[in-house]
C-alpha positions as CSV (number, residue, x, y, z in Angstrom):
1,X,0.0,0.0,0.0
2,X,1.6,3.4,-0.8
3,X,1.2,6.4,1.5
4,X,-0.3,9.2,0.5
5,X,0.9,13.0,1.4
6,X,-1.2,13.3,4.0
7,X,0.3,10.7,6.0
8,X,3.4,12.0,7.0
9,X,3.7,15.2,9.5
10,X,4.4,18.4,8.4
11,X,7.3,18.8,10.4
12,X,10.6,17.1,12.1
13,X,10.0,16.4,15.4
14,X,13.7,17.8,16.0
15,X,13.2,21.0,14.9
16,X,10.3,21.5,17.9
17,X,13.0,20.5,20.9
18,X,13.1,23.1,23.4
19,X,11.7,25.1,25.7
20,X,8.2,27.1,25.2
21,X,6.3,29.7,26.9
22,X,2.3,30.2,26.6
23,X,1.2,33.3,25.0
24,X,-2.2,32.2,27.2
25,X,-0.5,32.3,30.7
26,X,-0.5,28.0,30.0
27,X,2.1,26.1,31.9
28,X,5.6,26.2,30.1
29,X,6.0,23.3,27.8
30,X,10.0,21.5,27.3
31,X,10.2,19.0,24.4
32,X,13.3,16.6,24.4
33,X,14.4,13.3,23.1
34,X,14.9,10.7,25.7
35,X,17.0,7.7,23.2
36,X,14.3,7.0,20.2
37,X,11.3,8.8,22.1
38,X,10.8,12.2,21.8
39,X,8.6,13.8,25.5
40,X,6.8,16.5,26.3
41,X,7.0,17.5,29.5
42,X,4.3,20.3,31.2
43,X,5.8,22.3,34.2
44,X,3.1,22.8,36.4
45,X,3.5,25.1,38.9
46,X,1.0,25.5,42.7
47,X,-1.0,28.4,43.4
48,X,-0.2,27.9,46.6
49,X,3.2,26.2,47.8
50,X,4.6,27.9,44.0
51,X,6.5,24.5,43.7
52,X,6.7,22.8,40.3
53,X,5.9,19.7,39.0
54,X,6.6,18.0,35.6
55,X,4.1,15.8,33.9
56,X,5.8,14.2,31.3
57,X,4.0,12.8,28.3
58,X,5.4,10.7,25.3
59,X,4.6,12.4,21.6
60,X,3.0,9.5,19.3
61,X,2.1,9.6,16.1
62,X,-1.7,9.4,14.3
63,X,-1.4,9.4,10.1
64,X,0.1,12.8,10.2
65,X,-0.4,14.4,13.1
66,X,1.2,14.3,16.7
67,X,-0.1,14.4,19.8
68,X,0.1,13.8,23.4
69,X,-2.5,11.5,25.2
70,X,-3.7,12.9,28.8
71,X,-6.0,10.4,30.7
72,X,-8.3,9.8,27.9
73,X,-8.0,12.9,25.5
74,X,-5.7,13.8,22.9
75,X,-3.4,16.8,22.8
76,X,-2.8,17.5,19.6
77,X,0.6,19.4,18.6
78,X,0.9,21.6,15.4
79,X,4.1,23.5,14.4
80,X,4.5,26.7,12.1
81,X,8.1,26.5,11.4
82,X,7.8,30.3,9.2
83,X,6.7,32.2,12.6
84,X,8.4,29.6,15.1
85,X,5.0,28.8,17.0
86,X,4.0,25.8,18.7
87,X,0.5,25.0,18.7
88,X,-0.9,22.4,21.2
89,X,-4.8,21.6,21.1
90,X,-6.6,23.6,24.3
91,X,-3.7,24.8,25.6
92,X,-3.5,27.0,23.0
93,X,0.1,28.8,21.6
94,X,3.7,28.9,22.4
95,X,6.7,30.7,21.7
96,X,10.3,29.4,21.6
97,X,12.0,30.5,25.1
């Protein structure tokens, strides 16, 4: 079966490793590749004791798009390589740090 266009991403996963602030006040966001795994890791930080915490996520692959899968919903995780934005499904946009 050959694959059609529209199966593979749009981007490298390499070229989104780093760290990323919210433009919407989100938690920051660090992408990093752990051997042949590439994680996304959310900093979440208390109200109240201001201490943070990492949840760390592994990115997976569906046709061509990546995501993120928290409990039971997908986080999907766009890229626009021209303006250097990371786009992640309800948590809205992120800038390069």
């Amino acid at each position: 079966m050959k694959r059609a266009k529209e199966d593979y991403p749009s981007f490298n996963l390499f070229s989104i490793v780093g760290t990323w602030e919210s433009i919407n006040l989100n938690p920051t966001v660090i992408i990093y590749r752990s051997e042949k795994d590439y994680l996304l890791s959310i900093i979440y930080v208390s109200d109240t004791t201001k201490q943070a915490s990492p949840a760390t996520y592994e990115i997976q692959k569906d046709g061509s798009r990546y995501f993120i899968a928290i409990v039971s919903k997908r986080l999907y995780i766009d890229y626009d390589p021209a303006k250097d934005v990371l786009s992640i499904s309800s948590l809205g946009n992120y800038l390069r740090n």
